[in-house]
C-alpha positions in Angstrom: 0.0 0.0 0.0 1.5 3.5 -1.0 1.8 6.0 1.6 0.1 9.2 1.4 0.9 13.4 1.9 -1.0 16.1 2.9 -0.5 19.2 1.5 -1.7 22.4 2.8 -1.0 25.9 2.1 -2.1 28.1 4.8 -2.9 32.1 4.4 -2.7 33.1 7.9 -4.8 36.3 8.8 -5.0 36.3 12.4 -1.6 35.1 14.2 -3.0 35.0 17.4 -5.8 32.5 17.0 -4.3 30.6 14.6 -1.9 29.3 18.1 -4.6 27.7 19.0 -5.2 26.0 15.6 -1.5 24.9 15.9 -1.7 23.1 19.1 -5.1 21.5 18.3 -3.7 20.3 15.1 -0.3 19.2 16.7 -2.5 16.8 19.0 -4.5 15.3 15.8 -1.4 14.4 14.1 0.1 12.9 17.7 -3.3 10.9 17.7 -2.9 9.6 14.2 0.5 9.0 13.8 1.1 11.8 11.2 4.6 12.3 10.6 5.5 16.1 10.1 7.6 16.3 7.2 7.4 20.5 6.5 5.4 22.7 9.1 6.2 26.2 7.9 9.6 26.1 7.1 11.1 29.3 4.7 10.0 28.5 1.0 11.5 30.1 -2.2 10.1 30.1 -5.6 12.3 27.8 -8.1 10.2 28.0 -11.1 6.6 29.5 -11.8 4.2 31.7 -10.6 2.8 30.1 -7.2 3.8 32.2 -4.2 2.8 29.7 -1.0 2.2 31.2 2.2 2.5 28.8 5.2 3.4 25.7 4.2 2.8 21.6 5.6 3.1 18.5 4.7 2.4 15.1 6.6 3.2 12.2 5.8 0.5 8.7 6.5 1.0 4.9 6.1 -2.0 5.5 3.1 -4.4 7.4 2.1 -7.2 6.1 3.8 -5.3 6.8 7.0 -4.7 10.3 6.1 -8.5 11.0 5.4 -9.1 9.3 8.9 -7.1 12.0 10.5 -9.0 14.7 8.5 -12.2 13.5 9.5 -11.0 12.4 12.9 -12.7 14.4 16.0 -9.6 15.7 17.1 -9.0 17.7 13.7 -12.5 18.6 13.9 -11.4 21.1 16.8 -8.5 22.4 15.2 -10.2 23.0 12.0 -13.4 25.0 14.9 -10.2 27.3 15.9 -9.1 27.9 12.7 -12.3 29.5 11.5 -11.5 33.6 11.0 -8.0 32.6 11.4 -6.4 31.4 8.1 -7.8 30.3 4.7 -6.9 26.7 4.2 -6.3 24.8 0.8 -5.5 20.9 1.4 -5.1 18.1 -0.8 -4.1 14.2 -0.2 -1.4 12.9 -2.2 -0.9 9.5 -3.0 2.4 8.5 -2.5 4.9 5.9 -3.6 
């Protein structure tokens, strides 16, 4: 079974309340054994237009497992306190 990546790019809007978003989020991925592979590390363009703002990826055993942590109660709460905080664009990525 391939592993799986999430990908999220992050537009942060309100610093403060997005802490809270972090440390929810940091206990989902604890709970389902994401492995943190980028967490907004410094990012420079190589080649075309895309400018990212904040920038993770997590790494699952599959891709079921990483939807299970999406949908999981845990991330349910993190994604609550990031309302009015950031604007979110996530994808799954099927590994190899």
């Amino acid at each position: 079974m391939p592993s799986a990546y999430i990908l999220a790019n992050v537009r942060v809007t309100n610093p403060q309340q997005y802490e809270e978003y972090r440390r929810l989020s940091t206990l989902a991925m604890q709970a389902s054994g994401a492995e943190v592979c980028v967490r907004g590390g410094k990012t420079e363009v190589l080649e075309g237009d895309w400018t990212p703002d904040r920038v993770v990826i997590l790494k699952f055993p599959s891709v079921d497992q990483a939807k299970a942590f999406y949908a999981s109660t845990e991330y349910a709460a993190a994604r609550k306190a990031r309302e009015g905080a950031a604007v979110m664009r996530m994808v799954v990525i099927e590994g190899v």
